[in-house]
N, CA, C and O atoms as a MOPAC input file, in Angstrom:
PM7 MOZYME 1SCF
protein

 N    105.11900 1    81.09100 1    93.78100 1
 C    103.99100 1    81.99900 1    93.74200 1
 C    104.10900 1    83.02100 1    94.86100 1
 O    103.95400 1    82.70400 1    96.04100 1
 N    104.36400 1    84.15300 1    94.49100 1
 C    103.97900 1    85.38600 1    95.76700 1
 C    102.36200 1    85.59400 1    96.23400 1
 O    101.35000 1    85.33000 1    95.58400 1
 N    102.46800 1    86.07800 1    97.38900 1
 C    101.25600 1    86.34400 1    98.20000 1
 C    100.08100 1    86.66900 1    97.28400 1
 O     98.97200 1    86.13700 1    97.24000 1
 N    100.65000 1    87.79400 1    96.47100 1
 C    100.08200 1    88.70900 1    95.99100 1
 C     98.99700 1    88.18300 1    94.96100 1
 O     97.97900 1    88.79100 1    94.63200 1
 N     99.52700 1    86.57700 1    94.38700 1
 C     98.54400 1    86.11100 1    93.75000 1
 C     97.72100 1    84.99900 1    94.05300 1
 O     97.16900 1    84.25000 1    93.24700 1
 N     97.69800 1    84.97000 1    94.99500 1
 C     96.90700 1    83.90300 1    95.80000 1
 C     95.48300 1    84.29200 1    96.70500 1
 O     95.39900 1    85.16200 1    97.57200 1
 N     94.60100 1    83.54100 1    96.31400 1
 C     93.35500 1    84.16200 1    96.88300 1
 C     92.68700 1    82.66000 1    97.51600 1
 O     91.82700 1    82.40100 1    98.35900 1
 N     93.20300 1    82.18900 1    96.99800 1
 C     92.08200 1    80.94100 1    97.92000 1
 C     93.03500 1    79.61300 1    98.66500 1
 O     94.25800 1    79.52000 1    98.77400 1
 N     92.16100 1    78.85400 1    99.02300 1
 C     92.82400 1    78.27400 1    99.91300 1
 C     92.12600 1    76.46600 1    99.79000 1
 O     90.90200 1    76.38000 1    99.88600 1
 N     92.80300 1    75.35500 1    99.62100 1
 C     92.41500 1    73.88200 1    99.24600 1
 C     93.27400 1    73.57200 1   100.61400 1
 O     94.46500 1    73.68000 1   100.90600 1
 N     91.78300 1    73.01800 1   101.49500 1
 C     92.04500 1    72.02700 1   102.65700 1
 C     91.91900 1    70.79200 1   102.59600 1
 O     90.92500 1    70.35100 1   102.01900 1
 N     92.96400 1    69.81000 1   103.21800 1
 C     93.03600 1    68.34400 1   102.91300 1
 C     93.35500 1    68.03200 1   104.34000 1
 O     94.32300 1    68.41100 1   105.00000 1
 N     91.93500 1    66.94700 1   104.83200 1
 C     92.69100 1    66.11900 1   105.70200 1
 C     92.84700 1    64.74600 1   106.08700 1
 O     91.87200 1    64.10700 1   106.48300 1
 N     93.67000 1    64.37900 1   106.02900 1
 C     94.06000 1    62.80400 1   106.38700 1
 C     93.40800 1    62.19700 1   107.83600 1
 O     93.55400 1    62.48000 1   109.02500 1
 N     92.80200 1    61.44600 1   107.26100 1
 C     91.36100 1    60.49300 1   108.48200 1
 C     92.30500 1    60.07700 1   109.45500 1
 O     92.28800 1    60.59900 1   110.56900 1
 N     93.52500 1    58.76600 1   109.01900 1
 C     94.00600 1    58.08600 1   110.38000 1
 C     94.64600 1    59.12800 1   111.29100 1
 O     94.39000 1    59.08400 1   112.49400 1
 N     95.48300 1    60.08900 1   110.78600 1
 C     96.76000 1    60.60900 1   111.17500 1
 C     95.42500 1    62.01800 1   111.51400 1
 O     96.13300 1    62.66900 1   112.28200 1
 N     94.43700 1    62.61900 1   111.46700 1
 C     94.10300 1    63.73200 1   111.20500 1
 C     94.92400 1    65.32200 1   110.51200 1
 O     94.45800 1    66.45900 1   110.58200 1
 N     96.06200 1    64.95300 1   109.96000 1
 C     97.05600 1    65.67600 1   109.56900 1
 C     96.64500 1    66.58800 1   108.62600 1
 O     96.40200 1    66.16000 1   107.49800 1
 N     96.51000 1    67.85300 1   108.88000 1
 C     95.08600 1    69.14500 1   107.92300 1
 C     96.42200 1    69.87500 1   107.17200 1
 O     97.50100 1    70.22900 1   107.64800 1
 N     96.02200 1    69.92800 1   106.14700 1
 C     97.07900 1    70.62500 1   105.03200 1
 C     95.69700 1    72.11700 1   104.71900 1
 O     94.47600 1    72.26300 1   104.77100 1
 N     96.92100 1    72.91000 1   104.40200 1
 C     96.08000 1    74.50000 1   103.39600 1
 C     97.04800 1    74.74000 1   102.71600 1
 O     98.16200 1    75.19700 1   102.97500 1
 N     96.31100 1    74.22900 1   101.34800 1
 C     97.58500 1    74.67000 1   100.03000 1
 C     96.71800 1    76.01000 1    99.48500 1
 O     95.51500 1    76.12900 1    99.25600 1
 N     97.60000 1    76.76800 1    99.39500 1
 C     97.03300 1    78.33000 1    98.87700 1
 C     96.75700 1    77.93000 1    97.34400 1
 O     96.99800 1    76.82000 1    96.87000 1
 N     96.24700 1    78.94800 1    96.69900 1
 C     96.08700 1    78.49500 1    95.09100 1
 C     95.61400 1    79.84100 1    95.20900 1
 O     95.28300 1    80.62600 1    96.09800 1
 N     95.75400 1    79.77900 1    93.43200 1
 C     95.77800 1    81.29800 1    92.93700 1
 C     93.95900 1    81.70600 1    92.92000 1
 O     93.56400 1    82.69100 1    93.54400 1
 N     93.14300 1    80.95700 1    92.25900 1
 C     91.87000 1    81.17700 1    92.43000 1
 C     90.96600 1    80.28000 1    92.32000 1
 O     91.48100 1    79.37400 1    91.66500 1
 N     89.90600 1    80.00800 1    92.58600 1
 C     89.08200 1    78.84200 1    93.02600 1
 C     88.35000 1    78.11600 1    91.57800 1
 O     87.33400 1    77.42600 1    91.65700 1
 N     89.07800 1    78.41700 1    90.23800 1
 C     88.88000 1    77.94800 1    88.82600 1
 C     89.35700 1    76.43700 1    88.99600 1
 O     90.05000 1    75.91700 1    89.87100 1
 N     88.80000 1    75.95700 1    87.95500 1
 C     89.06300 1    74.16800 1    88.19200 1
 C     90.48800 1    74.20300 1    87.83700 1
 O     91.31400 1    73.48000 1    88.39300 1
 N     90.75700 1    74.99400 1    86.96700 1
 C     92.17600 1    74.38000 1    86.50100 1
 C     93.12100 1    74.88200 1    87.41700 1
 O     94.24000 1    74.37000 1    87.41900 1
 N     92.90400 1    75.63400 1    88.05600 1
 C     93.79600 1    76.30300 1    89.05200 1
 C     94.29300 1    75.44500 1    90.23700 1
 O     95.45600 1    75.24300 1    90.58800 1
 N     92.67400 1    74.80000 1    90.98600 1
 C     92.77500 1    74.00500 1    91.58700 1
 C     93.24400 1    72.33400 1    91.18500 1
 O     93.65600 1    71.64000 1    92.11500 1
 N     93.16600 1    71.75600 1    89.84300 1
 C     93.83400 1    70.87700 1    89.96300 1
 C     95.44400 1    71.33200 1    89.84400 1
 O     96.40800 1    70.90400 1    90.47700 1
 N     95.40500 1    71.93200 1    89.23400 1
 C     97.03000 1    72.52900 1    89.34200 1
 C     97.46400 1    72.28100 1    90.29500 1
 O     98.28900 1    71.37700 1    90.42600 1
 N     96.96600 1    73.13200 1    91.40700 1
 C     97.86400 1    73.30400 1    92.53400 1
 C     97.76100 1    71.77200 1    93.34100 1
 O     98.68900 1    71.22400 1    93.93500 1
 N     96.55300 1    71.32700 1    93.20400 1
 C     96.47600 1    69.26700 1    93.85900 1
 C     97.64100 1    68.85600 1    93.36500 1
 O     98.52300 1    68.52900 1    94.15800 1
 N     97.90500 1    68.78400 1    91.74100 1
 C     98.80500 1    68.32800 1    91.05200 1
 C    100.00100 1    68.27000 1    91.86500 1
 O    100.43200 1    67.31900 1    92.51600 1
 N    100.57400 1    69.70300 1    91.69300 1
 C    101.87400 1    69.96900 1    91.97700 1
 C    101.78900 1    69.68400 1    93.32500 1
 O    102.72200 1    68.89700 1    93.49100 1
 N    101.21200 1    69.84900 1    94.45300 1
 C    100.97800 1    69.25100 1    95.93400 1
 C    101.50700 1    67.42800 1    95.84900 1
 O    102.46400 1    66.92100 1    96.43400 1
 N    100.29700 1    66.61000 1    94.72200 1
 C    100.70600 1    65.47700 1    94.54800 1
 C    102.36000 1    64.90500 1    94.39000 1
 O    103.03600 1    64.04100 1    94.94800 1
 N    102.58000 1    65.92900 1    93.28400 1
 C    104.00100 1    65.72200 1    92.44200 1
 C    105.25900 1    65.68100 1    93.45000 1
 O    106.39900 1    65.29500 1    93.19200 1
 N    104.68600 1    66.24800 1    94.82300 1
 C    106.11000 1    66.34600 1    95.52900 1
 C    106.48000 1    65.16400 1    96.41800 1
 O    107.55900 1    64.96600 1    96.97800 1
 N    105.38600 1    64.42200 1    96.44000 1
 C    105.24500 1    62.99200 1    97.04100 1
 C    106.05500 1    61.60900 1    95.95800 1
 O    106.35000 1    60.49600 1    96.39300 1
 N    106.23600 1    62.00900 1    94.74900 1
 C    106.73100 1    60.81600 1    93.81700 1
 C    107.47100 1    60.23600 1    94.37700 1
 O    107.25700 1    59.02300 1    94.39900 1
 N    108.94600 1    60.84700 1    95.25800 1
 C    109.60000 1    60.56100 1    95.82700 1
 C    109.67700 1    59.59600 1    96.31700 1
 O    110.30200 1    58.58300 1    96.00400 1
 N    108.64500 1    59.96200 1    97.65600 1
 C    107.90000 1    59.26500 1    98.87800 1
 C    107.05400 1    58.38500 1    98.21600 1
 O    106.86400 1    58.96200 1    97.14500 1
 N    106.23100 1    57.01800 1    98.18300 1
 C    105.66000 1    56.24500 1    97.91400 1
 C    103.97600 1    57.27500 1    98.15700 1
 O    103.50700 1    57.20900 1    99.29400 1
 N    103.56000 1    57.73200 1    97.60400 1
 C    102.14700 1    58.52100 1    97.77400 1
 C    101.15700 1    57.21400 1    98.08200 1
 O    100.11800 1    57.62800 1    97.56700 1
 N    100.96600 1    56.41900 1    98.39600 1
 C    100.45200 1    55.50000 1    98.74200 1
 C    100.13200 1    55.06000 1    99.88900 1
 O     99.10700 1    54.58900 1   100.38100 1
 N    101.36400 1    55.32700 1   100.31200 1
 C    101.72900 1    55.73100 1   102.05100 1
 C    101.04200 1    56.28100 1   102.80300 1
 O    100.72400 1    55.84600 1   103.91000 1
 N    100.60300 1    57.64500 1   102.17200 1
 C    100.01500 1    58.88800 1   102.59500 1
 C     98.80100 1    58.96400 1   101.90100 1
 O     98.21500 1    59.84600 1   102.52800 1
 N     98.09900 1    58.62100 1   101.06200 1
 C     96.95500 1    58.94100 1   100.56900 1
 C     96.42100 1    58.23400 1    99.52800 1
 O     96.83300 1    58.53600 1    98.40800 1
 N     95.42900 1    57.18200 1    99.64400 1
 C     94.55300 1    56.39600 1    98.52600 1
 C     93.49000 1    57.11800 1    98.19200 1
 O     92.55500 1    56.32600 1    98.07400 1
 N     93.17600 1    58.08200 1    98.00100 1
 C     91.73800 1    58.81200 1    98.13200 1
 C     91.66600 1    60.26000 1    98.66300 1
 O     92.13400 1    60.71800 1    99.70400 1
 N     90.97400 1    60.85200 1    97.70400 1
 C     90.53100 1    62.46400 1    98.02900 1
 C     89.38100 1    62.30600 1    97.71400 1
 O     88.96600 1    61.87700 1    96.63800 1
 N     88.59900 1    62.74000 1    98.90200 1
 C     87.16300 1    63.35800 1    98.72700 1
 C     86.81000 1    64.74800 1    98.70700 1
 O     87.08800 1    65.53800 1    99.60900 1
 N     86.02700 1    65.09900 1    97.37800 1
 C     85.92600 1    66.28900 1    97.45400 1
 C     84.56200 1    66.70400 1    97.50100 1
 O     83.69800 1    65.82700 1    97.51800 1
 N     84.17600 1    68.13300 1    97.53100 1
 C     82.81000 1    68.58300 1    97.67800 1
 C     82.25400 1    68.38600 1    96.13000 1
 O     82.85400 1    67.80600 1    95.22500 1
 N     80.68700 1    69.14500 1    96.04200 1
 C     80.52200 1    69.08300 1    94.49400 1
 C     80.89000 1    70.02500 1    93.91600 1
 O     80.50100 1    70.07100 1    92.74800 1
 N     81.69900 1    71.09300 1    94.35800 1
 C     81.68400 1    72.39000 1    93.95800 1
 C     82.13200 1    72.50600 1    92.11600 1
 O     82.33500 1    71.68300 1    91.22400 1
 N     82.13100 1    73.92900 1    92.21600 1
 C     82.36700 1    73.91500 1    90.65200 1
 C     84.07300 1    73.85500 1    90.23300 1
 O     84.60600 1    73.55000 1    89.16600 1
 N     84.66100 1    74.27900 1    91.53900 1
 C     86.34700 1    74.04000 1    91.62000 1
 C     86.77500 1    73.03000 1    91.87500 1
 O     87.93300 1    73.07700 1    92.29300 1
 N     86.18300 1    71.74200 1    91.78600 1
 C     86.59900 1    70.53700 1    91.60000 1
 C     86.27000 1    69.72100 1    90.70200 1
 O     86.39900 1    68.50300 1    90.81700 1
 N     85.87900 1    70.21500 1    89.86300 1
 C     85.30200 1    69.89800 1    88.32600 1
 C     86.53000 1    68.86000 1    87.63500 1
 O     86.34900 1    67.66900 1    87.38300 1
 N     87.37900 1    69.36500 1    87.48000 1
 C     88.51600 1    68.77400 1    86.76200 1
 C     89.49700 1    67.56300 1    87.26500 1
 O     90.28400 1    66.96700 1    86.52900 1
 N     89.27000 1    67.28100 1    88.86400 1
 C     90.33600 1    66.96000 1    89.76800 1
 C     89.86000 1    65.78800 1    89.12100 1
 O     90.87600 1    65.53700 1    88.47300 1
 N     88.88800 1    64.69300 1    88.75700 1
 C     89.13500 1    63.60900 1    88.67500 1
 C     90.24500 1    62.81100 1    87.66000 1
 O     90.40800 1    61.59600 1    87.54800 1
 N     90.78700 1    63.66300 1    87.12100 1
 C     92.11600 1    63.99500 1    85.96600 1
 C     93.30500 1    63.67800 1    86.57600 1
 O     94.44500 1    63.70000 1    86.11100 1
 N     92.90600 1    63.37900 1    87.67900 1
 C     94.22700 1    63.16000 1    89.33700 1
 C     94.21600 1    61.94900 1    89.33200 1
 O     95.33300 1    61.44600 1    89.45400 1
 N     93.13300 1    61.06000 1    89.20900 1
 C     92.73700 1    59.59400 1    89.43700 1
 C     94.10100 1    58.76000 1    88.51900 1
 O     94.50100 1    58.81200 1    87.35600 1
 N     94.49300 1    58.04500 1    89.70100 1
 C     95.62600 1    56.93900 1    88.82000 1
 C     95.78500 1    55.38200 1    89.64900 1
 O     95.11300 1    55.35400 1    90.68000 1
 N     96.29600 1    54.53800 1    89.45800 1
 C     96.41100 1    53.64900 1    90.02000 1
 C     96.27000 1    53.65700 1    91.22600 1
 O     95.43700 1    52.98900 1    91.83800 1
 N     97.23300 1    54.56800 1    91.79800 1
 C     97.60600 1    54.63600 1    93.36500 1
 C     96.23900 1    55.46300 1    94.01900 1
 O     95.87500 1    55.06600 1    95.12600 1
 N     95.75300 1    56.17100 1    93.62300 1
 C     94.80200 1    57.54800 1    93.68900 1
 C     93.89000 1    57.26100 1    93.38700 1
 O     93.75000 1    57.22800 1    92.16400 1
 N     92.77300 1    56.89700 1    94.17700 1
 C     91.34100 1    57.58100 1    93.36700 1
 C     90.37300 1    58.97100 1    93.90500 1
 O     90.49800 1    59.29300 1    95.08600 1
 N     89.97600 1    59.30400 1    93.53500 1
 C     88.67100 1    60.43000 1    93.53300 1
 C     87.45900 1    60.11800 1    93.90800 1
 O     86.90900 1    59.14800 1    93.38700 1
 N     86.92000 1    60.75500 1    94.72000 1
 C     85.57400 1    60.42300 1    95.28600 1
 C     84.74100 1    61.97300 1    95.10300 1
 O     85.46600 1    62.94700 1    95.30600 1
 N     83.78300 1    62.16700 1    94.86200 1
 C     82.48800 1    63.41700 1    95.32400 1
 C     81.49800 1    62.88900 1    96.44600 1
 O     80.82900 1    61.85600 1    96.42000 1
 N     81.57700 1    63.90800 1    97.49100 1
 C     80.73900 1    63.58100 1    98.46000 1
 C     79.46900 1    63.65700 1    97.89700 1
 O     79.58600 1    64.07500 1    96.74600 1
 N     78.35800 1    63.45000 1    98.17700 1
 C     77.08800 1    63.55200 1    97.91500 1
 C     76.80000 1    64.95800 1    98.21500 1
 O     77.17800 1    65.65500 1    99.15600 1
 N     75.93900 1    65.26200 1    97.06300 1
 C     75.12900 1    66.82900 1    97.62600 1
 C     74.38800 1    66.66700 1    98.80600 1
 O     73.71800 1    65.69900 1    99.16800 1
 N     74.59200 1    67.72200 1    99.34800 1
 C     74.07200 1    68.16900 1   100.90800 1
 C     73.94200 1    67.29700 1   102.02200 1
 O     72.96400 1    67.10900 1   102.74600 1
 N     75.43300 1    66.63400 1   102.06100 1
 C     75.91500 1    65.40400 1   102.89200 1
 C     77.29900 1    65.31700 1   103.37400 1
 O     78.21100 1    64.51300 1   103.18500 1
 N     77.09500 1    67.00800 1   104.44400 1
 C     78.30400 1    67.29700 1   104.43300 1
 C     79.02500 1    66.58700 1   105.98200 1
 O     79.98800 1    67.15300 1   106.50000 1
 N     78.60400 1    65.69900 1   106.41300 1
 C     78.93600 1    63.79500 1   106.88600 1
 C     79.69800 1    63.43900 1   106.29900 1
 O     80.74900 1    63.11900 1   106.85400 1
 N     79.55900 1    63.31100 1   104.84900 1
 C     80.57800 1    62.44900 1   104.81500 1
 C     82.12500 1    63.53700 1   104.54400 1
 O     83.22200 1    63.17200 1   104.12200 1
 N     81.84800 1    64.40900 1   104.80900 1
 C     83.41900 1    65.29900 1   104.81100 1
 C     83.13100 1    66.19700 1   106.18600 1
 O     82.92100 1    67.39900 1   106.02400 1
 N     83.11800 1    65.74500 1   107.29300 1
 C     82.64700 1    66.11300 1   108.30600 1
 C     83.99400 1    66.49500 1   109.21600 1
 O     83.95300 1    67.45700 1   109.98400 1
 N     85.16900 1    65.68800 1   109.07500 1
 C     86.59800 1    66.22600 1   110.33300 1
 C     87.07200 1    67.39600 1   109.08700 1
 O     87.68300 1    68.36700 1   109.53300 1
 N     86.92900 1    67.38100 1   108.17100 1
 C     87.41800 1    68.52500 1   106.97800 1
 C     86.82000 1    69.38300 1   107.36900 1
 O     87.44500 1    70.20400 1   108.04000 1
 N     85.56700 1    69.57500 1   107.18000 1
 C     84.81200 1    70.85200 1   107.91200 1
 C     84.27600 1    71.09500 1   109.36400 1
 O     83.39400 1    71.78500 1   109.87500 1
 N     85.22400 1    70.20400 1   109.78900 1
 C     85.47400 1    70.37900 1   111.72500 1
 C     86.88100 1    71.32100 1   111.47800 1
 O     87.14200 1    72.24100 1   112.25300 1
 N     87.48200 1    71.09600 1   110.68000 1
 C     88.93800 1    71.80000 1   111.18700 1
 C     88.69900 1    72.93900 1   109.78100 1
 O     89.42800 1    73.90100 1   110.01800 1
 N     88.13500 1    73.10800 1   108.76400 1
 C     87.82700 1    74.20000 1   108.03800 1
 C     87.39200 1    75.71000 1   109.08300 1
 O     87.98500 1    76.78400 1   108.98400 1
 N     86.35200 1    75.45700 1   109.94800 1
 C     85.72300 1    75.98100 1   110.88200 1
 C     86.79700 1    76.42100 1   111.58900 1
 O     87.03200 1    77.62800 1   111.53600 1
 N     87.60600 1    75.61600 1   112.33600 1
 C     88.77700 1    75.77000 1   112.99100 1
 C     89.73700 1    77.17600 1   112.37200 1
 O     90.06400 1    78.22300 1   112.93000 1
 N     89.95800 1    76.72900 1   111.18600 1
 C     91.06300 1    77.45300 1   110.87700 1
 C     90.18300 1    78.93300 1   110.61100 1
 O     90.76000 1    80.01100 1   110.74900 1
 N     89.01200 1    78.87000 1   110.29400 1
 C     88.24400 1    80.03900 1   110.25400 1
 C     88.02900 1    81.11100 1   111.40300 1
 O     87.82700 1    82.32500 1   111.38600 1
 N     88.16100 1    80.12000 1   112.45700 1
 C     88.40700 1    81.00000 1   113.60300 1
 C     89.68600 1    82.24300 1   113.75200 1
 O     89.71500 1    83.19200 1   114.53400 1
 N     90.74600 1    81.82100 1   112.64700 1
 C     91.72600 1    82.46500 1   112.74100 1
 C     91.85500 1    83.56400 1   111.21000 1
 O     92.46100 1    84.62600 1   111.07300 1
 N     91.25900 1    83.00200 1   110.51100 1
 C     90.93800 1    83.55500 1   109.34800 1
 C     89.61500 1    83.36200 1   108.86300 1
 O     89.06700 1    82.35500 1   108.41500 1
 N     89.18100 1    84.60900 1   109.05200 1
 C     87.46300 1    84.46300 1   109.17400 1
 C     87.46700 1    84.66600 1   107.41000 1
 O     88.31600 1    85.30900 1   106.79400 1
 N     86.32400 1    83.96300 1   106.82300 1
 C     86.07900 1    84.26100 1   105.34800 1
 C     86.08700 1    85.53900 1   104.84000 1
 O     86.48800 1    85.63300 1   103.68000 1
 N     85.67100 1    86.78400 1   105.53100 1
 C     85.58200 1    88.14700 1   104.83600 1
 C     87.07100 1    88.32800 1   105.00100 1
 O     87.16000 1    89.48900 1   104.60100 1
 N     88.24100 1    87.98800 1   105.30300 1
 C     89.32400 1    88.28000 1   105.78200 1
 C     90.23100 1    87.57000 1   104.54600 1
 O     90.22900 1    86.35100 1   104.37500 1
 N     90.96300 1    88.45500 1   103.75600 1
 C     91.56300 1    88.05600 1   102.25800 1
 C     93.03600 1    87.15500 1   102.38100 1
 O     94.14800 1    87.66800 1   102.25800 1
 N     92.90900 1    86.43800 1   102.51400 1
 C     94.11700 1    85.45000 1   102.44300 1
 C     95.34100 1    86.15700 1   101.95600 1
 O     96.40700 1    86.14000 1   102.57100 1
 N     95.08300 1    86.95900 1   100.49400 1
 C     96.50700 1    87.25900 1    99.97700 1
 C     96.62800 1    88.23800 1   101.22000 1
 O     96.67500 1    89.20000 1   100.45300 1
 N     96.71200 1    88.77900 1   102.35100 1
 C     97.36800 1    89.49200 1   103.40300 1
 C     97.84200 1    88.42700 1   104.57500 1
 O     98.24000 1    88.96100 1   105.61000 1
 N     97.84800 1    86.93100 1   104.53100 1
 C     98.01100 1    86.37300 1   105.66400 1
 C     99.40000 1    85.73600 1   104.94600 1
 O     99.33200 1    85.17300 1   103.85400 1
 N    100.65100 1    85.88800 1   105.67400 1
 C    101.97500 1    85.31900 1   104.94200 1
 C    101.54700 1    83.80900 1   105.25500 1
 O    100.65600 1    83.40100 1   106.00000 1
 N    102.51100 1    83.06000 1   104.40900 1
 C    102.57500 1    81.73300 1   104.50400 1
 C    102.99400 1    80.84800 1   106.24900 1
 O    102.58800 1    79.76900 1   106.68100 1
 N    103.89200 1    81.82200 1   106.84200 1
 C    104.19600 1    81.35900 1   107.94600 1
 C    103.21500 1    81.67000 1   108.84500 1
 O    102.84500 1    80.75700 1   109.58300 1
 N    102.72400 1    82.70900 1   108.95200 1
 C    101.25600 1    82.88600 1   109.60000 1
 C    100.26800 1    81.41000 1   109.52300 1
 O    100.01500 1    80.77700 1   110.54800 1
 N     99.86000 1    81.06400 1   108.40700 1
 C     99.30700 1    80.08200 1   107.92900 1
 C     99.61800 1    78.70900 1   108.61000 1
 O     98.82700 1    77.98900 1   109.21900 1
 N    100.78700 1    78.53400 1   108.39800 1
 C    101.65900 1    77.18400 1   108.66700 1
 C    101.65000 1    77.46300 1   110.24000 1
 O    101.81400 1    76.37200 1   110.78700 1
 N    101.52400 1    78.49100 1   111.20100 1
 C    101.35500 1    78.51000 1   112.58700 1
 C    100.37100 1    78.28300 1   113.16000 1
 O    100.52800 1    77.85600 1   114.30400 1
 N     99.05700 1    78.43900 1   112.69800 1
 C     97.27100 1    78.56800 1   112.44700 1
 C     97.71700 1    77.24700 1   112.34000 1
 O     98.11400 1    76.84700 1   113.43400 1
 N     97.83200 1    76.17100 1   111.19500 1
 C     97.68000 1    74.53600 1   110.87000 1
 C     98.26800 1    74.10000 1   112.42800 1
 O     97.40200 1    73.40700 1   112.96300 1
 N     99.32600 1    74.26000 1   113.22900 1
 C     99.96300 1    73.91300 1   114.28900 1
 C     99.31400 1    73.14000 1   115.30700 1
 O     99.93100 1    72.81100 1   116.32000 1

């Protein structure tokens, strides 16, 4: 995917390790976003994904509509509760974070990938 089609941005972070991922995605549509979880997931087959992740919690939003389509043995899916944003609270400790560097009015498709990956650092 080039810059050019990418507008949004899916943050994941891992509780023990606090390890904060930003997978770009093309736009904040459900199918877009499981897509891009998907293919994020898919590169772990390798690696035992089990290892690294029993569980994604997500918000209620309307771009996570579809993700429970992710749910498999190894994997399950969780929705935080509406307006209980506790229980996804180090996610939106380091959301904030990275906002500091990329403020929301500020369009992602202009920030290169290595920019990005220096910001996560």
């Amino acid at each position: 995917m080039s810059n050019q089609n990418i507008t949004e941005v899916i943050t994941l972070l891992e509780r023990k390790n606090r390890l904060y991922m930003a997978l770009r995605c093309p736009s904040a549509r459900a199918t877009d976003v499981k897509e891009t979880l998907h293919a994020w997931l898919n590169t772990f087959k390798a690696v035992n994904l089990a290892c690294l992740s029993k569980t994604i919690t997500a918000d209620n939003g309307l771009e996570f509509a579809d993700i429970s389509g992710l749910e498999n043995e190894t994997l399950s899916i969780y929705f935080a509760r509406p307006y209980s944003a506790l229980e996804r609270r180090f996610n939106e400790r380091h959301n904030g974070l990275l906002q500091r560097c990329i403020p929301k009015e500020v369009s992602i498709k202009g920030v290169s990938e290595e920019t990005t990956q220096r910001i996560l650092q």
